[in-house]
N, CA, C and O of each residue as an XYZ file, in Angstrom:
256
protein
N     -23.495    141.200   -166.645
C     -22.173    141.816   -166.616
C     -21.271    141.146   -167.666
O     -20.998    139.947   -167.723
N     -20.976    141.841   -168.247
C     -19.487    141.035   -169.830
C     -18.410    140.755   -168.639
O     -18.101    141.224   -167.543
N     -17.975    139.566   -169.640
C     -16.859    139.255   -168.987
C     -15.442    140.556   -169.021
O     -15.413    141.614   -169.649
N     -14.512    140.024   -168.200
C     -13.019    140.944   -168.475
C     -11.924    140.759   -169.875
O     -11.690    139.650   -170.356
N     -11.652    141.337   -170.115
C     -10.572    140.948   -171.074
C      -9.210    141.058   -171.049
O      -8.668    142.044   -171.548
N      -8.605    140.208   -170.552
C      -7.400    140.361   -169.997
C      -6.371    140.846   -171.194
O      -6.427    140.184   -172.230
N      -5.233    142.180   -171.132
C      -4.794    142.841   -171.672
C      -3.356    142.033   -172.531
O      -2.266    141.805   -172.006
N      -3.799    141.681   -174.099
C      -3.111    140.864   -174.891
C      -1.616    140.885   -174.781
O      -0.863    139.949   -174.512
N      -1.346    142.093   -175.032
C       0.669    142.206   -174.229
C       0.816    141.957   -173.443
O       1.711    141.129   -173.278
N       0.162    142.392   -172.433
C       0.803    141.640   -171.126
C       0.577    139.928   -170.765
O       1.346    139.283   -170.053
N      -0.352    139.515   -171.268
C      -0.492    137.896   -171.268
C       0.842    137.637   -171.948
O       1.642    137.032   -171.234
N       1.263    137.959   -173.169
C       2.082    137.832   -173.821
C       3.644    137.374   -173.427
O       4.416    136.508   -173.839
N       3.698    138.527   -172.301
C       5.228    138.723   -171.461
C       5.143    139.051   -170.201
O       5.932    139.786   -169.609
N       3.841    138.327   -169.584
C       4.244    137.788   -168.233
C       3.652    136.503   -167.712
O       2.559    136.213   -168.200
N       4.095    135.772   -166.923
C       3.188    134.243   -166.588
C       2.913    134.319   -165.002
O       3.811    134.606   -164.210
N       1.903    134.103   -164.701
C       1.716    133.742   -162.811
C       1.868    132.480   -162.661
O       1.110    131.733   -163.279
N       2.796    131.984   -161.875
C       2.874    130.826   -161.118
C       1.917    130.245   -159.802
O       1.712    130.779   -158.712
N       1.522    129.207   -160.236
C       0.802    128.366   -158.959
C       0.676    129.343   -157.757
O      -0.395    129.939   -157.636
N       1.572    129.541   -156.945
C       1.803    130.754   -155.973
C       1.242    132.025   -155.819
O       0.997    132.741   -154.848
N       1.035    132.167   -157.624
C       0.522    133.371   -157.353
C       2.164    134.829   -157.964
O       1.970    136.042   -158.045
N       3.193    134.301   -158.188
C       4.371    135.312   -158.126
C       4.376    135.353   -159.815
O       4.265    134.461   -160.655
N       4.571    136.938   -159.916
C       4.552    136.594   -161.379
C       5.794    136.777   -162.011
O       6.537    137.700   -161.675
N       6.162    135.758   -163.141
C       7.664    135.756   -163.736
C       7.849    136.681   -165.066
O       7.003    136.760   -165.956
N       9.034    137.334   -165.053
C       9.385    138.100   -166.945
C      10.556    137.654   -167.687
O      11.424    136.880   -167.285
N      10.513    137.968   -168.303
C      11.689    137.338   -168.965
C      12.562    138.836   -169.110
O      12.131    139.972   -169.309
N      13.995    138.324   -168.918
C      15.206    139.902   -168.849
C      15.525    140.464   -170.057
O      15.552    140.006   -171.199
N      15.794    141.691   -169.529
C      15.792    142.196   -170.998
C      17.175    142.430   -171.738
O      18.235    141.887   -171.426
N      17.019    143.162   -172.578
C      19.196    143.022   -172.940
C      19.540    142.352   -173.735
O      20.619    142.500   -174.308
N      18.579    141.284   -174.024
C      18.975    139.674   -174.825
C      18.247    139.441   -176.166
O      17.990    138.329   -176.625
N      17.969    140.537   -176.694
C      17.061    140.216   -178.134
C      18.399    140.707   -179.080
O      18.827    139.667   -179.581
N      19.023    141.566   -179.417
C      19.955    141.961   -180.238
C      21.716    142.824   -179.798
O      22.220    142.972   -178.685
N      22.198    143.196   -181.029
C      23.253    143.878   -180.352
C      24.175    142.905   -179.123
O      24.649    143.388   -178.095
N      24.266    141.579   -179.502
C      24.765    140.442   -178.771
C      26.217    140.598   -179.089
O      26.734    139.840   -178.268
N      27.079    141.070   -179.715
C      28.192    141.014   -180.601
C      29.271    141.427   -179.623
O      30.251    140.767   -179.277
N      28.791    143.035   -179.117
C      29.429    143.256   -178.330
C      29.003    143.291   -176.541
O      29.535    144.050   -175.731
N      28.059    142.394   -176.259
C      28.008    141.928   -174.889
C      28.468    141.038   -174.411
O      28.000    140.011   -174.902
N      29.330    140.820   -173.513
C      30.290    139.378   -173.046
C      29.568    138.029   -172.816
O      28.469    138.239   -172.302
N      29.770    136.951   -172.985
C      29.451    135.871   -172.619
C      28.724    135.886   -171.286
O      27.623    135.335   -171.285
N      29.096    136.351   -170.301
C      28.927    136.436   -169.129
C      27.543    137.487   -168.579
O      26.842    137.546   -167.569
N      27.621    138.075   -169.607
C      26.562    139.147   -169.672
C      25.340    138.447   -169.879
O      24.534    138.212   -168.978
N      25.175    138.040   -171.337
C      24.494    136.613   -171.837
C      23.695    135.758   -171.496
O      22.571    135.441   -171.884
N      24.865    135.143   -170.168
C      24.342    133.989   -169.740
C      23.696    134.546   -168.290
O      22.972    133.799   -167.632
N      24.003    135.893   -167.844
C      23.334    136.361   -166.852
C      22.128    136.895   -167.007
O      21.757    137.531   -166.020
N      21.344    136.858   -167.950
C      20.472    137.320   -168.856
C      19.272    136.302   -169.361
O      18.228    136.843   -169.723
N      19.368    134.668   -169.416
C      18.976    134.562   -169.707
C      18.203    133.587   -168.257
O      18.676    133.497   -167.125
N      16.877    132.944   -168.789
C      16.117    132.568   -167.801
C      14.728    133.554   -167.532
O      14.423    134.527   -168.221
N      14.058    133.092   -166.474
C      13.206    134.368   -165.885
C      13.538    134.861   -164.712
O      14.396    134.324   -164.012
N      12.757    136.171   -164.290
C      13.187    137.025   -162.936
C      11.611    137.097   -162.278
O      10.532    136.872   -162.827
N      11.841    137.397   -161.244
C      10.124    137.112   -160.538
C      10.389    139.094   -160.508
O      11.379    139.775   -160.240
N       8.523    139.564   -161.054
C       8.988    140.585   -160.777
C       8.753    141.656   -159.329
O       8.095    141.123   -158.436
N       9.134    142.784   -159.111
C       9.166    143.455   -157.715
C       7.599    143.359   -157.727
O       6.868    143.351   -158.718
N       7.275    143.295   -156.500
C       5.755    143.522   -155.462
C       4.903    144.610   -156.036
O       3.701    144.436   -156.235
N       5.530    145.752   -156.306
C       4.558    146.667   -156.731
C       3.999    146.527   -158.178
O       2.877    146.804   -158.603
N       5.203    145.966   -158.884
C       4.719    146.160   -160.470
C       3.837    144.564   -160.656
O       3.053    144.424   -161.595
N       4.065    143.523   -159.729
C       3.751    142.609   -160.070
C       1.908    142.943   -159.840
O       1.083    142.875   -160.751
N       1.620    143.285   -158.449
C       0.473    143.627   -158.659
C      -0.689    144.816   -159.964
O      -1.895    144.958   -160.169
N       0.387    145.306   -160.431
C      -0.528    146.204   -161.611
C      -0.395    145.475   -162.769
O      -1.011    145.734   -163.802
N       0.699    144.210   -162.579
C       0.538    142.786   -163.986
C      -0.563    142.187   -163.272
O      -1.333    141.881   -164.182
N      -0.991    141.905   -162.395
C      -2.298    140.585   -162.564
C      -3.262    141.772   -162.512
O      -4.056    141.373   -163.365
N      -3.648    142.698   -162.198
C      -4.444    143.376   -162.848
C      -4.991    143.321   -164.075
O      -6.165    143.076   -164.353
N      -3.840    143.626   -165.004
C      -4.217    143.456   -166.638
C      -4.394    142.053   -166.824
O      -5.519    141.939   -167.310
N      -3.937    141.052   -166.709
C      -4.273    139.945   -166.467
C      -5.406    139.419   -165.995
O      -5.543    138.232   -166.292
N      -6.527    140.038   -165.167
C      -7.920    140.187   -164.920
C      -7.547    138.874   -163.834
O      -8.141    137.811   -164.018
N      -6.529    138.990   -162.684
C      -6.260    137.932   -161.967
C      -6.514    138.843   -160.511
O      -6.385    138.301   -159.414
């Protein structure tokens, strides 16, 4: 049996934690910063764990 190949974008922009929960990074925050408030910004940045359903069709591609 070949091994799996876990799907290169998505390794890319998502990570599983120890636990098992998988984290993304938010979106909003690559350009067009000029006119979004400070507050916007800083609410933006960090990671978000994502919802139950989508998280399971990420470790999928992930071959997890």
């Amino acid at each position: 049996m070949p091994k799996n190949k876990s799907h290169s974008g998505a390794s890319k922009r998502f990570k599983i934690t120890g636990s098992g929960k998988v984290l993304r990074e938010r979106a909003g925050k690559r350009h067009l910063l000029e006119h979004k408030s400070s507050r916007v910004t800083r609410r933006l940045t960090g990671t978000a764990e994502m919802a139950p359903g989508d998280a399971k069709k990420i470790k999928k591609l992930l071959g997890k």
